[in-house]
C-alpha positions as CSV (number, residue, x, y, z in Angstrom):
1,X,7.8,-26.6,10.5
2,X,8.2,-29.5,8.0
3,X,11.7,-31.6,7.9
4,X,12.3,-31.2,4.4
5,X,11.0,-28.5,1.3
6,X,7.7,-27.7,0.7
7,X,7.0,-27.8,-3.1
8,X,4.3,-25.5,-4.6
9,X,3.0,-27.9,-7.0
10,X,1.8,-29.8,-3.2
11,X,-0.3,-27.1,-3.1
12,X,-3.3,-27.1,-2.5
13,X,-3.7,-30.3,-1.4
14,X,-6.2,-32.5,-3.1
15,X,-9.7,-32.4,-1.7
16,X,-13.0,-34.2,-2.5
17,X,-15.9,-32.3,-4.0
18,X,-17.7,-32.5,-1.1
19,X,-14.9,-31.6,1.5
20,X,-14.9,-28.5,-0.9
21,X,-18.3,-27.5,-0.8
22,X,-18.1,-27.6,3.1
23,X,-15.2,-25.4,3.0
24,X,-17.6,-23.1,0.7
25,X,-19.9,-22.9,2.8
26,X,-18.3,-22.4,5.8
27,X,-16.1,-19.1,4.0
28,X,-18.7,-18.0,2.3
29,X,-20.7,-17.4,5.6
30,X,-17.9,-16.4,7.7
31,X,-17.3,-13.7,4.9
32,X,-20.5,-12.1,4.7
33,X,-19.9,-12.1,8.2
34,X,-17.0,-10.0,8.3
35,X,-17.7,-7.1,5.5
36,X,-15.2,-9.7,2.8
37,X,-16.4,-10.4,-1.0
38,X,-14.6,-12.2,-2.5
39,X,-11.6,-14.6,-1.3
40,X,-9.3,-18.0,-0.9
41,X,-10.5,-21.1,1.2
42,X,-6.9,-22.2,1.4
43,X,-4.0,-19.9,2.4
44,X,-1.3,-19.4,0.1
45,X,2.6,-20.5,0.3
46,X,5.3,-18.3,1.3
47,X,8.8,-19.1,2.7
48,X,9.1,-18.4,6.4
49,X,12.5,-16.3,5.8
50,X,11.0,-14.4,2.8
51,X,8.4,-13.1,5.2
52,X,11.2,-12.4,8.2
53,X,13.2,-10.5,5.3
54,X,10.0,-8.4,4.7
55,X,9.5,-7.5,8.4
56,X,12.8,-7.1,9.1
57,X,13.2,-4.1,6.0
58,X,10.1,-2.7,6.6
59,X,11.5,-0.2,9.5
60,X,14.0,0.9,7.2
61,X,11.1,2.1,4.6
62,X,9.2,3.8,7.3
63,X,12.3,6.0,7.9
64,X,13.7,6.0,4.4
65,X,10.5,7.5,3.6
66,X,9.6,9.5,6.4
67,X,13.2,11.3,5.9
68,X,12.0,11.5,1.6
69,X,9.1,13.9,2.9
70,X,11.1,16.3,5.0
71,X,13.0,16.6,2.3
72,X,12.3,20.2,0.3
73,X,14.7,20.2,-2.2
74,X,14.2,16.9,-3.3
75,X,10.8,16.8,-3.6
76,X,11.1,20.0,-5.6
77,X,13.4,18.8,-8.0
78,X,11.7,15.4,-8.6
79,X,8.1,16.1,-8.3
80,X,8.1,19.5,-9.0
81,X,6.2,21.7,-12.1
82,X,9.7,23.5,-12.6
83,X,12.0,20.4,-13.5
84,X,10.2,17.6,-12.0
85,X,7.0,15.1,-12.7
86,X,4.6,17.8,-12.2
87,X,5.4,19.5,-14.8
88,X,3.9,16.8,-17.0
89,X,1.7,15.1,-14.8
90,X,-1.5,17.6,-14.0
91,X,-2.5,15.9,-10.7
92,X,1.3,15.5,-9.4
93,X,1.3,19.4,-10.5
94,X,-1.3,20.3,-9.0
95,X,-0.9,18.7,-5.6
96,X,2.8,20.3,-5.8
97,X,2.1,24.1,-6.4
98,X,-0.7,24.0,-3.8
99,X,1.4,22.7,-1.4
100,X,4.7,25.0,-2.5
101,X,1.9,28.2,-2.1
102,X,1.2,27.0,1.8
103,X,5.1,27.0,2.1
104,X,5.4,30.4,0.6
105,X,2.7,32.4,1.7
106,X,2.3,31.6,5.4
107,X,4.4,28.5,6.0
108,X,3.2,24.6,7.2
109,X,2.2,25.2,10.8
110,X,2.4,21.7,11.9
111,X,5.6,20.3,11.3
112,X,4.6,16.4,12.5
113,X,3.5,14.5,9.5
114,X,1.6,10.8,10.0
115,X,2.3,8.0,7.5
116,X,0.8,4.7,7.5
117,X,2.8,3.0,4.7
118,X,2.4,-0.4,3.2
119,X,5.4,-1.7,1.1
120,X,3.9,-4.2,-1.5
121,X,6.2,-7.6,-2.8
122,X,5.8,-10.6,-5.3
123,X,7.7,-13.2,-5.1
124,X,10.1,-14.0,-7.6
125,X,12.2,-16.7,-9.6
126,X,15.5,-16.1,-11.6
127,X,19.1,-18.5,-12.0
128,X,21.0,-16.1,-9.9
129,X,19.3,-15.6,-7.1
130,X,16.8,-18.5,-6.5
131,X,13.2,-18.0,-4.9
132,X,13.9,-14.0,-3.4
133,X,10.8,-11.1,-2.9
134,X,10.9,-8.2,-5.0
135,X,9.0,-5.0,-4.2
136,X,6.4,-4.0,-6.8
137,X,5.5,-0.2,-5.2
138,X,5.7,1.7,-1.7
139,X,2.6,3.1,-0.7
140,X,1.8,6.6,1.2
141,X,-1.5,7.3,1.0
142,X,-4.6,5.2,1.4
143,X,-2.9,1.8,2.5
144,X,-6.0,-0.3,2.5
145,X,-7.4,-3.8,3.1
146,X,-5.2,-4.5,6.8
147,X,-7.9,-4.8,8.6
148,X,-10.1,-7.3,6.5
149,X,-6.5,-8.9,5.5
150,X,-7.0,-9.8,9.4
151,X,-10.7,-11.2,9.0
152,X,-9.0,-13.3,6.3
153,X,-5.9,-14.6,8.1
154,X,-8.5,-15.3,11.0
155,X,-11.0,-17.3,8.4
156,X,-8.2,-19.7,7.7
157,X,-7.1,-20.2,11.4
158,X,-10.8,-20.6,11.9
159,X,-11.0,-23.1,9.0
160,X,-8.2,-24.7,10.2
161,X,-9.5,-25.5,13.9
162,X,-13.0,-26.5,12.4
163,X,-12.2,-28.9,9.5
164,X,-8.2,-29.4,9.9
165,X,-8.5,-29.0,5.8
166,X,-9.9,-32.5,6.3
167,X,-6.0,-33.8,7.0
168,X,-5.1,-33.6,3.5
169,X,-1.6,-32.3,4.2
170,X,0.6,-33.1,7.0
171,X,2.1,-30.0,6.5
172,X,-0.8,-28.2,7.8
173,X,-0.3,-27.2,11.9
174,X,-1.6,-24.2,13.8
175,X,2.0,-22.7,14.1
176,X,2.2,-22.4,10.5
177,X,-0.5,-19.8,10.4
178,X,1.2,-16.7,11.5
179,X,-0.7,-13.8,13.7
180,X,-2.0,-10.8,12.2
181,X,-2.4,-8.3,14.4
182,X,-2.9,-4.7,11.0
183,X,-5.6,-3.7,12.5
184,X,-4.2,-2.8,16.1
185,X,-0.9,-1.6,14.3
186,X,-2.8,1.1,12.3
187,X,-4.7,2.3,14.5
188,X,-1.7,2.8,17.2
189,X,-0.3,4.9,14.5
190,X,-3.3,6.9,14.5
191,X,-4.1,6.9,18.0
192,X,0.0,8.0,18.5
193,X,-0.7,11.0,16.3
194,X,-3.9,12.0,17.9
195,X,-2.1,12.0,21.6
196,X,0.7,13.9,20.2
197,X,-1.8,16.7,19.0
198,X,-2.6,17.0,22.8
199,X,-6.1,18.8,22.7
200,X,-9.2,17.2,24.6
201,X,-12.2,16.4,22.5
202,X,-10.6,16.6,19.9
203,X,-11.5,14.0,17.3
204,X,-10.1,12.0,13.9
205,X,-11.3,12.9,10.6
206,X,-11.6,10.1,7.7
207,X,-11.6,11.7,4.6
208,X,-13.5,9.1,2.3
209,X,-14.9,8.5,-1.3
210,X,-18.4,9.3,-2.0
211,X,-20.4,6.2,-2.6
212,X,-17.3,4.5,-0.6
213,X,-17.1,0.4,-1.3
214,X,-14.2,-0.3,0.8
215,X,-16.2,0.8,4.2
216,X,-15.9,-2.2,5.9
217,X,-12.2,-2.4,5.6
218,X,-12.1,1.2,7.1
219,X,-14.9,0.8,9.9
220,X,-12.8,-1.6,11.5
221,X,-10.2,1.2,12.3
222,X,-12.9,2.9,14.1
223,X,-14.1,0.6,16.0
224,X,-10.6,-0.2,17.1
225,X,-9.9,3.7,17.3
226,X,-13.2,3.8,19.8
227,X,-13.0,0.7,21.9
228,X,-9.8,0.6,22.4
229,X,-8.1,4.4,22.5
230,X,-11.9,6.2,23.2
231,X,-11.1,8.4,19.9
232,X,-14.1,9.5,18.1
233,X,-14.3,9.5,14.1
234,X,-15.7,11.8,12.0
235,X,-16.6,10.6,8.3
236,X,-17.0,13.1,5.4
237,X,-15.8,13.5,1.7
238,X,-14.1,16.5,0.1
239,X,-18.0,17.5,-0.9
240,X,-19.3,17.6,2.2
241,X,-15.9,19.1,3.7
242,X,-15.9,21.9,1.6
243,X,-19.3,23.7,3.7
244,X,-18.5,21.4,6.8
245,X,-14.4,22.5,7.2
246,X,-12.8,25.5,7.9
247,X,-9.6,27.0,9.4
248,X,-9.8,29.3,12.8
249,X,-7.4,32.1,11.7
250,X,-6.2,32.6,15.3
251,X,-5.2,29.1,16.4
252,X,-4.8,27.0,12.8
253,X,-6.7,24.6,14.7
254,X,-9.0,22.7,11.6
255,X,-12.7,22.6,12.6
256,X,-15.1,19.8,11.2
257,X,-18.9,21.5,11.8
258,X,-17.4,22.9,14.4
259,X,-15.3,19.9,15.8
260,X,-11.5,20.3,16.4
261,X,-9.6,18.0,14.4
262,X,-6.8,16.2,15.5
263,X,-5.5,13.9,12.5
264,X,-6.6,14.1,9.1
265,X,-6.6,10.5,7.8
266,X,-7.2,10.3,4.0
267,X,-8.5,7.6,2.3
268,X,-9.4,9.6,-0.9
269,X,-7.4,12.0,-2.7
270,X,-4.9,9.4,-4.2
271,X,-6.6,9.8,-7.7
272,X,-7.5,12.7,-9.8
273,X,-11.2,11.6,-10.0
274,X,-11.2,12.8,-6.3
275,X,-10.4,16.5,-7.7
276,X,-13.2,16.7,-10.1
277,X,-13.2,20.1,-9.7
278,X,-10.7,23.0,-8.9
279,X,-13.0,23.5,-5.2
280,X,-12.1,19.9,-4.3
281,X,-8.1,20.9,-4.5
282,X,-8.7,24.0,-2.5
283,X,-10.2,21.9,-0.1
284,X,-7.4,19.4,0.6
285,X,-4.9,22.5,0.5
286,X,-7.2,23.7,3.7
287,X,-6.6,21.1,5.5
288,X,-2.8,21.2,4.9
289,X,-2.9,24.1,6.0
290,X,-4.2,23.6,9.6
291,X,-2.3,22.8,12.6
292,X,-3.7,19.0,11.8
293,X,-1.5,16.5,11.4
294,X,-2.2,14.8,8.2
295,X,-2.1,10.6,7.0
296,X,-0.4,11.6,4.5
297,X,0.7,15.3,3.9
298,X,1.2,16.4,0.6
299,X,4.9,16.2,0.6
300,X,4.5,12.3,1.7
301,X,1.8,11.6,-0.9
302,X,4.4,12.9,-3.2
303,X,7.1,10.7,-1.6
304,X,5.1,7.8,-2.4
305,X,5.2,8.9,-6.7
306,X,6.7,6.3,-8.9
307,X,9.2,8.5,-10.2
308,X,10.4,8.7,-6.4
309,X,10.6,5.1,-6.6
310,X,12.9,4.9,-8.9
311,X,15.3,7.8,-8.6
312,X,15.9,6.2,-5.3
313,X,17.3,3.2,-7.2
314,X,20.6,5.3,-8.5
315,X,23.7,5.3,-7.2
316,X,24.0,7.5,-3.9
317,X,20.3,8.5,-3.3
318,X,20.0,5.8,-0.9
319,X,22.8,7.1,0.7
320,X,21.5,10.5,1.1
321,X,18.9,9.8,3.1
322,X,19.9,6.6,5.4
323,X,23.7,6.6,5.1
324,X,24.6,8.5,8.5
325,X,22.1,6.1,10.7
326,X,22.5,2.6,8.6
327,X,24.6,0.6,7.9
328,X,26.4,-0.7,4.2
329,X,24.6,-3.9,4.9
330,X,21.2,-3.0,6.1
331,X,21.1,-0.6,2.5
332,X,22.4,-3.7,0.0
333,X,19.6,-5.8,2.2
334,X,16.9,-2.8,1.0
335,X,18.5,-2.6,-2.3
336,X,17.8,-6.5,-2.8
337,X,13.9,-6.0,-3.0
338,X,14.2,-3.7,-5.9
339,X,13.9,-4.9,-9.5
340,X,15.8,-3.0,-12.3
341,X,14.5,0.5,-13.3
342,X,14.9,3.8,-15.0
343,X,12.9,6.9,-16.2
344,X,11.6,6.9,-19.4
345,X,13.3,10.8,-19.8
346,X,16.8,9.4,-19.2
347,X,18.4,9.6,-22.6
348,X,17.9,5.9,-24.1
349,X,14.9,5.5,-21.8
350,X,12.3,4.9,-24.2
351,X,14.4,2.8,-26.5
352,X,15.7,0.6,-23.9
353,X,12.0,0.1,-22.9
354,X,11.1,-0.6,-26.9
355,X,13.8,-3.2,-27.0
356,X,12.9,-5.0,-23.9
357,X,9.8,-4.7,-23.4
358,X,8.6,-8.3,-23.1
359,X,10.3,-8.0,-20.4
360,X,8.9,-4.4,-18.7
361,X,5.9,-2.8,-16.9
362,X,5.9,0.7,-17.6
363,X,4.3,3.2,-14.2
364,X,2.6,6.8,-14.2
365,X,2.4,8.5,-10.8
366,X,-0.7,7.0,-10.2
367,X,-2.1,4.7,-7.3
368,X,-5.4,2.7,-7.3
369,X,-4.9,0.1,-10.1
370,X,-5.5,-0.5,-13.5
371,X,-2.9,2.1,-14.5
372,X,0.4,0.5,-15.4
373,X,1.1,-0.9,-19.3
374,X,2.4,-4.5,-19.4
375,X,4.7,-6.3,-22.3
376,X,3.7,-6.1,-25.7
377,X,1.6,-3.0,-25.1
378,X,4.3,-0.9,-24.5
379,X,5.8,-0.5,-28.1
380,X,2.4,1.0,-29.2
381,X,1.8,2.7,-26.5
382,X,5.0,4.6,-26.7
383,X,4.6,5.9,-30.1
384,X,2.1,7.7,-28.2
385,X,4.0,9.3,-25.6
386,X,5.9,12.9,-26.4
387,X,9.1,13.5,-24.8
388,X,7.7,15.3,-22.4
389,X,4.9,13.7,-21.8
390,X,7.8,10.6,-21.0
391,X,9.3,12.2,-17.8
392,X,6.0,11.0,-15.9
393,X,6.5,6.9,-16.6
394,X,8.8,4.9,-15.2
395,X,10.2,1.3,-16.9
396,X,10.6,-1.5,-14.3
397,X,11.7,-4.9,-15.0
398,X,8.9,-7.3,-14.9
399,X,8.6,-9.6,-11.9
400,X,8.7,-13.4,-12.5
401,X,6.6,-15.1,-10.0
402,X,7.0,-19.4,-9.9
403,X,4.9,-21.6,-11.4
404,X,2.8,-24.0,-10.3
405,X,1.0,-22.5,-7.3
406,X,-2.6,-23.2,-7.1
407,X,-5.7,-22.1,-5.0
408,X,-9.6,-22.4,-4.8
409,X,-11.0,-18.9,-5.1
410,X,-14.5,-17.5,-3.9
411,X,-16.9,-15.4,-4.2
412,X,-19.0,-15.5,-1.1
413,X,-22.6,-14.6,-3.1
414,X,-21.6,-17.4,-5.8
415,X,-21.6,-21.0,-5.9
416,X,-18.4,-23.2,-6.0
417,X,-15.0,-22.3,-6.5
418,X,-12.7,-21.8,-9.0
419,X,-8.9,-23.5,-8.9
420,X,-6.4,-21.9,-11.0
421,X,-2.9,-21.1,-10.9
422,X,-2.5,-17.7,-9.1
423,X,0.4,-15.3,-8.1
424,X,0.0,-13.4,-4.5
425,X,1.2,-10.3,-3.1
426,X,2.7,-9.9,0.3
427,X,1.8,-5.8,2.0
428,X,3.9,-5.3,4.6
429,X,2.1,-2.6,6.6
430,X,4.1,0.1,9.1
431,X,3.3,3.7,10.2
432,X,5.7,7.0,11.4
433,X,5.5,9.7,12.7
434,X,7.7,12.5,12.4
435,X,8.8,16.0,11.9
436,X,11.4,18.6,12.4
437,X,14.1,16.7,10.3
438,X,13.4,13.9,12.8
439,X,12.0,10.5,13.2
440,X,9.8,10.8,16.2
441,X,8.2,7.4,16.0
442,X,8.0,4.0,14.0
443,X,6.6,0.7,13.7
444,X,6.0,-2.5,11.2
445,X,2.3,-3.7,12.4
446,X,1.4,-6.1,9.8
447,X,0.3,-7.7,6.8
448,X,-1.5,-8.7,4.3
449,X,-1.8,-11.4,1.1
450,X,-3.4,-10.3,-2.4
451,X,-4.1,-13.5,-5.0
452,X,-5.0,-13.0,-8.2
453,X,-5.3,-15.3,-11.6
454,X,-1.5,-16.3,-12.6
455,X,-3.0,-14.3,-16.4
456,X,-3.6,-11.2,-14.7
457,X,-1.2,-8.3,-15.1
458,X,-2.9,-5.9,-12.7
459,X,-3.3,-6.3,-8.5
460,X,-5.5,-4.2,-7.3
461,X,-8.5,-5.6,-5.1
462,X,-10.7,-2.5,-5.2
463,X,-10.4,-2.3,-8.9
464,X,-11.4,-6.3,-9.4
465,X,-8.4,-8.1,-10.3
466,X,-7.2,-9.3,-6.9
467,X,-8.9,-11.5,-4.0
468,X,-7.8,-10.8,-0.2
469,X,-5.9,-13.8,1.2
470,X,-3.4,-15.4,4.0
471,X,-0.5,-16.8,4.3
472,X,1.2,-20.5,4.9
473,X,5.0,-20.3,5.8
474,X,6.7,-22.8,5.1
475,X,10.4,-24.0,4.7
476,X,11.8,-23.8,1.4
């Protein structure tokens, strides 16, 4: 590492137009290469003990979490349609009376549940507490972009070995690259789940979107699932699913056209235009039903809600659920990610958010992108909202990310780059399993970088607003 601090306005280091056309060229191929669209030439910043802090925390989610799912009562009471989000929210609703009618009708019949969690940060600038990360959302279902996060990291380690960036930072050495190993993590957690299931032959089932854009992000995870755990992979959408799946009423076992399945790995069903159609609920309520272990349940879908998010940010939640097996310490350290926060049912919820909301980004339960209202938009858009209709949004103090970081961005089917000033966002990625009140299993297996324009509010890479990137540690 570096002797003395790294400053972000150093970065990126200035390059000639024709050392950046090389460096084009040489992305641009290696992307189209590796199934990525659209990313950085040049990895971005981040202090070596920020990332350590994220790492460190990240087992503490995976349990915190885990431990949020097996919880009954408290889903009920948060998510729920009697007192909780669902009873505002029609998806949230929806996904929490199917899965209270599979409790009170013939019970769950597979008590191990399978997350594979990424906790999502942006770094962040205030008086008090200097340069410190501050987690933006925790995410349950349909973690995505490890694997090609991995291509990425490997394009700038390759980019690094062929040109050295043409020596236009001293700063730059192979050590400061770190490894980034997502792809092996997540599919450990999967192949963990699928040898706890115990049943020969059987096989995974990824449950995607129709028309799905993000393959190559998910093929990875079955070649890895394949080559290096022989586990086969089945690939079908709720439409096909719903003729393909059904449920043998002697041994709950779920059968894909006439395959046993052992996990049910979902990467759809996070979004209400995956339930066009009452058919495609009853669908996903089959396969909850099974003796399947599914990435995620329904209870840990819910887990990951906004609203969840928050309540765990007053006093004594924490507490409930990590305060026998963690210490006062280890709970402040978790509690230091977290920006301010509050529903906007609490009694002076919406006016606190009216008076500050320069300052705010207000949630629904929602995942994906594009969902959240930023800033100035919030006045009017709360003029909109009925009290009721306010127990589904959350108000979260804005972020502050530093200025002055730079990168070149590309597209690998355009021309050229673009330099602006851009803001990224560090996934940390982990996976559990558990059941039975208990933790059976755990792990933090990687990471990944999002960049985006420093103007854009939203992050989200399948929606457009975000480019998959790397990471430089440095001293600061």
């Amino acid at each position: 590492m570096a002797d003395t601090k790294f400053q972000f306005s150093e970065w990126p280091p200035v390059l000639a137009d024709s050392q950046l056309e090389e460096l084009h060229l040489q992305a641009s191929t290696y992307a189209l290469s590796h199934g990525l669209l659209y990313l950085p030439v040049q990895p971005s910043l981040l202090p070596t003990r920020l990332f350590d802090f994220a790492q460190r925390i990240q087992s503490t989610y995976n349990v915190l979490y885990s431990r949020i799912a097996m919880d009954e009562n408290f889903l009920d009471q948060v998510m729920g349609t009697e007192y909780g989000v669902g009873k505002v929210d029609t998806f949230t609703g929806q996904l929490w009376s199917g899965w209270k009618e599979i409790r009170d009708k013939d019970g769950v019949v597979q008590p191990l549940h399978l997350g594979l969690f990424r906790s999502d940060y942006l770094l962040h600038t205030s008086d008090s507490d200097g340069l410190a990360l501050r987690q933006v959302e925790f995410n349950t279902i349909s973690s995505s972009f490890g694997t090609l996060s991995e291509q990425v990291a490997n394009l700038h380690r390759y980019l690094y070995s062929l040109t050295g960036y043409f020596n236009a930072s001293s700063r730059l050495k192979v050590e400061n690259f770190p490894s980034n190993q997502t792809t092996a993590g997540l599919a450990e957690g999967l192949a963990v789940a699928h040898a706890a299931y115990n049943i020969p032959d059987s096989q995974i089932l990824f449950v995607v979107q129709s028309g799905e854009r993000n393959v190559f992000d998910q093929r990875w995870l079955e070649y890895e699932l394949l080559e290096k755990h022989s586990i086969h992979v089945i690939r079908q959408t709720f439409d096909e699913l719903a003729s393909s799946a059904s449920v043998d009423p002697s041994t709950s076992a779920l059968l894909v056209s006439s395959i046993e399945i052992s996990t049910v790995y979902f990467r759809a069903g996070y979004t209400p235009t995956d339930y066009p159609t009452r058919s495609h609920y009853e669908t996903r309520f089959l396969l909850e039903c099974s003796k399947a272990i599914n990435c995620p349940s329904i209870p840990l879908q819910l887990a990951g809600g906004k609203k969840v998010q928050q309540v765990l940010a007053q006093p004594g939640i924490l507490e409930r659920f990590l305060g026998e097996d963690f210490t006062t310490e280890q709970l402040e350290e978790l509690r230091t990610s977290w920006m301010g926060m509050w529903g906007l049912d609490e009694p002076d919820g919406v006016q606190r958010a009216r008076e500050r909301s320069a300052g705010l980004v207000l949630k629904p339960q929602r995942e994906g992108g594009g969902n959240n209202v930023y800033k100035e938009s919030i006045p009017p858009f709360l003029d909109t909202l009925s009290a009721e209709e306010s127990q589904a949004w959350i108000a979260m103090e804005l972020i502050v990310p530093p200025d002055g970081l730079k990168s070149h961005l590309v597209r690998a089917e355009l021309a050229g780059s673009v330099k602006t000033e851009v803001v990224s966002e560090l996934g940390i990625f982990g996976w559990s399993l558990f059941g039975s009140k208990k933790v059976v299993e755990e792990k933090q297996v990687g990471w990944l970088v999002r960049t985006k324009g420093k103007d854009s509010d939203e992050g989200g890479v399948a929606t457009g607003f975000s480019v998959l990137d790397s990471m430089f540690l440095v001293d600061d």
